[in-house]
N, C-alpha and C positions, 0 to 999 in steps of 0.2 A: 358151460365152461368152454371157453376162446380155444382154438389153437395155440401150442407153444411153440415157443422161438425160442431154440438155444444159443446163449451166448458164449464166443470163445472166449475165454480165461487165461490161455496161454501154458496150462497145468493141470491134470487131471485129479490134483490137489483140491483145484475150486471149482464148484460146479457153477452153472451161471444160466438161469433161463426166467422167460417173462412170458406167464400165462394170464390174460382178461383179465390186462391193465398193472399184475402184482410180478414184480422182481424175487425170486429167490438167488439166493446166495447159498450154496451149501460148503462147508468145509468136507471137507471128501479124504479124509487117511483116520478112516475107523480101528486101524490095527495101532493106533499111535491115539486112539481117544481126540483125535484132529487138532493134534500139536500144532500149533504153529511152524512155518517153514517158510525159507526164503522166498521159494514161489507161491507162495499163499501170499504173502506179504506185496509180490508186485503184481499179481493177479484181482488183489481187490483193489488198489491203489488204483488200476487202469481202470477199472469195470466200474469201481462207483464214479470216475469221474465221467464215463462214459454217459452212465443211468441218469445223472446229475441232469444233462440237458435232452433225455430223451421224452417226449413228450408222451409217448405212448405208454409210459410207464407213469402207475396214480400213487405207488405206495411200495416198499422194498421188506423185503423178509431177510433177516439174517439165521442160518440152523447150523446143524453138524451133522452130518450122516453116523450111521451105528451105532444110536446109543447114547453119545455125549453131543455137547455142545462145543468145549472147546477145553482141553487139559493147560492151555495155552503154552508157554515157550517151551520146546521141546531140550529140554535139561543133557538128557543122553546125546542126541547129536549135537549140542553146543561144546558138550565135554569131548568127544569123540575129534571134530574136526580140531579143535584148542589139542590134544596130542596129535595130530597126525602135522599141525602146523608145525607143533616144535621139533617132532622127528625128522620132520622135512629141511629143519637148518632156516625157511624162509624167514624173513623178519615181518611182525604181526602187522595189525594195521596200526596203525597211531591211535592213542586214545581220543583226540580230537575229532581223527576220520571213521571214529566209533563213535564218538558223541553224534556226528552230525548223519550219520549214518541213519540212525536212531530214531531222531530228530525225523526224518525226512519219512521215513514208516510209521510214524504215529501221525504227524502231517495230513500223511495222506491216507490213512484207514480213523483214527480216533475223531480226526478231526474232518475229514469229509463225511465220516456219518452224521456227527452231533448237526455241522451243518446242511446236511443234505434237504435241498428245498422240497421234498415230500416226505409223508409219515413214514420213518421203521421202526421195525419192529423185532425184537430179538428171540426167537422159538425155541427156547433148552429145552432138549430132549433127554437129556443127562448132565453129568459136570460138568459145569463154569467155574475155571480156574483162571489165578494168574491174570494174563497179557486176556485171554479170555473172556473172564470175566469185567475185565475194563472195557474189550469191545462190545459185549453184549449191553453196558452200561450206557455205552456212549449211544445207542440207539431210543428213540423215544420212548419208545413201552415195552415190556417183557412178561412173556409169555411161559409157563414154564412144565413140563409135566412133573405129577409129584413127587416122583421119586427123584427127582434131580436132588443134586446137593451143591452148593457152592461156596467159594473158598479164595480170599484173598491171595494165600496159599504164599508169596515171596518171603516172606522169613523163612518159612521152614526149606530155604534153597540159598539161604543167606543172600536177595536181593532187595530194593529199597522199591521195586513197583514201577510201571510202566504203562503206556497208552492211555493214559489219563485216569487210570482208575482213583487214584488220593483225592483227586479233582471231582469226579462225575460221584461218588459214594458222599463225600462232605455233604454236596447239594442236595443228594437225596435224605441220608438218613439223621445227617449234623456231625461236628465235628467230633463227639465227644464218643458217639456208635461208630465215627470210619474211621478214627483214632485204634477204639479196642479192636476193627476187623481188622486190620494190616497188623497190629504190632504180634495179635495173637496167630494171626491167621487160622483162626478154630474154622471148622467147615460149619456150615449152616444149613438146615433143610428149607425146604420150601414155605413151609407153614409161616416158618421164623422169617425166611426173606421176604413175603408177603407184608405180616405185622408191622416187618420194619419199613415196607415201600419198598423195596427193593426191584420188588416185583408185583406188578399190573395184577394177574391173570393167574391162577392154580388150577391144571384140569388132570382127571383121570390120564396117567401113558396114554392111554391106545386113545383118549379122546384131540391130543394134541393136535396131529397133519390138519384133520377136519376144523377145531377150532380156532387154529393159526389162519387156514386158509380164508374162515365166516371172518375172520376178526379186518382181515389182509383186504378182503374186498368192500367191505364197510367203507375202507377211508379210500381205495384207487378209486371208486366210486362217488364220492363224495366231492364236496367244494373243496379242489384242492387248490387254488388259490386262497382263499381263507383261512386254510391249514396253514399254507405257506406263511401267511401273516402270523395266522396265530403261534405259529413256533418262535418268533421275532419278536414278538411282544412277551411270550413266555422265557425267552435267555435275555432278553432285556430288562428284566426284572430280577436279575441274578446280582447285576452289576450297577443299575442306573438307580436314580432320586424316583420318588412318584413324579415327580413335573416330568422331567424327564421324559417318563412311561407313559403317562396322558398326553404328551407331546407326539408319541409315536402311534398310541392305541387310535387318535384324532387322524393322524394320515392312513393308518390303515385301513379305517372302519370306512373313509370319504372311495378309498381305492376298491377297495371288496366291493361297495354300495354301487358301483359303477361295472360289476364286472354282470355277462350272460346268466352265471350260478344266480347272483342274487336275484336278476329280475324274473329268471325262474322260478326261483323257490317262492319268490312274491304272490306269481301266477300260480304256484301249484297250494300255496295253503288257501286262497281266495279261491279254487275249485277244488279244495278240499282230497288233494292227490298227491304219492309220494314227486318229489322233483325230479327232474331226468338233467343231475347235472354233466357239464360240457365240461371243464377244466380253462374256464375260461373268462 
């Protein structure tokens, strides 16, 4: 195991360090189940755009310290500040400059991870809730220890959903299961978000840190240019024709085929050895 670099976040909220090759991301307000918070919200915004083009980084972990992964929008402090606004006499924001508000943190958390050009990976250590459970969705694969549970959870707070979760659950589980997860918002264990795809990966609690971390270095490790392709070719397929898709599977497979990784891997199965790929 590498040395770590920790990264500043700007918030003791979010934690941020890169250990041999693998980004962790920790949400860090365990007395709050890692509610979401304004500086959680511009803390990852900067840091994944940061990770985006650091090269020294192969693959990103998304967790929660204490226990949970994310209760998501913190309910009490959005109530709390909405009366202290109106005792205050101030005038609120505009609904527009709340829409776009909004708009611009899901931007830049929902949607720089779904597109972030290397593998992550989401590590629940406890409840996925909410805004939550949309980020933990929006990451490639999900990890989860068993006693998690997860939860739609916006109705029963009278909200309509956010951070892409309506979007990232359709794809995975159909419209007909992310239809009955939002409207009911019934909590779900592990077992059951397994069965449904929801989630990758089901390990013992105490087996999680260690398996996140084996799972974490697998892919920083790995042809991550190919990765890179392969996630392209995989949401390309969400949206496009086959021709289309064969259209693009044909530039990518000519691009990979030319990269250091491949003529590596060429050389190490012709001598019968794992590959020492480069990222390159």
């Amino acid at each position: 195991m590498g040395a770590t670099r920790t990264l500043d976040t700007g918030t003791d909220y979010l934690l941020a360090s890169v250990t041999d090759r693998v980004a962790t991301l920790t949400l860090n307000r365990p007395e709050a189940r890692n509610a979401l918070h304004p500086a959680i919200f511009d803390g990852l915004g900067r840091v994944l755009a940061e990770l985006r083009e650091d090269d020294s980084v192969g693959a990103l972990v998304v967790t929660g310290a204490g226990g949970a992964f994310c209760a998501g929008g913190d309910v009490k402090a959005q109530s709390a500040r909405a009366e202290a606004l109106a005792a205050s006499g101030r005038p609120p924001m505009s609904e527009e400059a709340r829409i776009d508000d909004l708009r611009r943190r899901q931007h830049s958390i929902s949607a720089a991870l779904y597109e972030f050009p290397k593998v992550t990976i989401a590590s629940l250590p406890g409840a996925a809730a909410g805004a939550g459970l949309s980020i933990a969705l929006a990451c490639d694969l999900r990890i989860a220890a068993r006693s998690a549970v997860l939860t739609t959870a916006f109705a029963k707070v009278g909200f309509s959903g956010d951070f892409g979760g309506s979007w990232f659950l359709t794809q995975l589980v159909g419209a007909a299961k992310a239809r009955e997860l939002y409207l009911t918002s019934d909590r779900i264990d592990t077992a059951t978000a397994e069965r449904l795809g929801i989630l990758n990966r089901v390990v013992d609690d105490e087996d999680l840190p260690a398996e996140t971390t084996t799972w974490a270095q697998q892919f920083a490790h790995g042809p991550t240019v190919a990765y890179r392709y392969m996630k392209e070719n995989l949401d390309r397929a969400l949206r496009a024709d086959l021709r289309t898709c064969l259209d693009g599977e044909a530039t990518a497979m000519v691009r990979t085929g030319a990269t250091d990784d491949h003529r590596e891997a060429a050389k190490a199965f012709v001598e019968k050895r794992p590959p020492n790929f480069v990222g390159r």
